[in-house]
C-alpha positions, 0 to 999 in steps of 0.5 A: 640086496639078493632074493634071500636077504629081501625074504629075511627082512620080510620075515623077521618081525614074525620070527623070533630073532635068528631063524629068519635066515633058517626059514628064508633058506627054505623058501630059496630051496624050494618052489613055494608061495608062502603066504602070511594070513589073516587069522582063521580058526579052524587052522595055524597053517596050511600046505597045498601040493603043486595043481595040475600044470603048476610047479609050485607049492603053497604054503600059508601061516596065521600072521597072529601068531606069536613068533614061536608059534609061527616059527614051529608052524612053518617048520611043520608046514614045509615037513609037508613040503618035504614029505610030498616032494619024496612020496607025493600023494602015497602017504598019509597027511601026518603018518610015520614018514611025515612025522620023520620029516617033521623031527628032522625039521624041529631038530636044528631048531632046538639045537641053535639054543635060540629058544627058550628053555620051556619050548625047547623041553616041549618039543623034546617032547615032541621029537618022540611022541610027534603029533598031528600039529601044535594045537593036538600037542597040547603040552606043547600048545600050552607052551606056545600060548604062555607066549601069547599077547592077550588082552587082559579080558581073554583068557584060557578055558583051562584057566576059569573055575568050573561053571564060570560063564564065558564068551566063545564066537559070539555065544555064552558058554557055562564050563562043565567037566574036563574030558581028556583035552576038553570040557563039557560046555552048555550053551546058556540059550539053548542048553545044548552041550558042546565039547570045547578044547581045554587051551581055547580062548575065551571072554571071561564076563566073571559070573557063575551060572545058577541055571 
């Protein structure tokens, strides 16, 4: 078993079906350690360019993810790859020649046919109106996550009425006003306002709060 074939049978109980072989073609072309990691909030995905003395690229992704999440990830972090590999450090992280790279990358995606009709719509949508990442497209993320596993305590902010309470990192929160792409939230012990994003998963404990 060749060095592409290993990488695909690693790679497929995280893909959806037919596209280990697009990613495990990636990680032959280039120089890269790709990691799968423990889930971390503050990102999907990472990509790190090559130290000082070294040559490879690294690459990390959330192992929760669901496979179209993981996929659309992957493919945005090796658009860094690419971006880096012709530009180096001249351009910014998500400017026009990223965001170039990034649509090259989404395209033979969409094109295979292998994903489902609401993602494909969604990242037309992306093709010409390209963000920073899935999580600052939020129709997109809003695709991605109706592909979730959830248990059935969690749900989306966006789902719960306005003054439900919930639970966020621990903290009970009472849903205020939308704001663009977040709600006005009040921390019940402190009183203290915070924004919280619309697609965030929280712990409905089904009650309003009468402040």
């Amino acid at each position: 078993m060749d060095k592409k074939q290993v990488l695909m049978k690693q790679l497929k109980p995280y893909l959806p079906i037919g596209f280990d072989e697009m990613i495990a073609d990636l990680l032959v072309t280039y120089t890269v350690r790709f990691a799968i990691t423990n889930p971390r909030a503050t990102k999907l995905g990472d990509y790190r360019a090559p130290m000082k003395g070294e040559k490879f690229h690294r690459i990390s992704v959330n192992g929760n993810l669901n496979q179209y999440s993981f996929l659309i990830t992957t493919l945005h972090e090796f658009a860094h790859l690419e971006t880096y590999v012709t530009h180096g450090h001249k351009v910014k992280p998500h400017g026009e020649e990223w965001k170039k790279q990034y649509r090259e990358r989404l395209w033979p995606a969409i094109q295979t046919g292998k994903l489902p009709k609401e993602i494909e719509q969604a990242l037309m949508v992306s093709l010409t109106n390209t963000k920073a990442s899935s999580c600052t497209d939020t129709q997109l993320s809003r695709v991605l996550r109706q592909f979730d596993k959830r248990p059935a305590h969690e749900l989306i902010l966006e789902e719960l009425p306005n003054n439900a309470i919930f639970v966020l990192q621990g903290r009970q929160f009472r849903k205020g006003e939308l704001r663009r792409t977040r709600f006005l939230c009040e921390e019940i012990t402190t009183k203290r306002i915070y924004l919280v994003h619309a697609l965030a998963t929280v712990e409905s404990i089904n009650k309003e709060y009468e402040g």
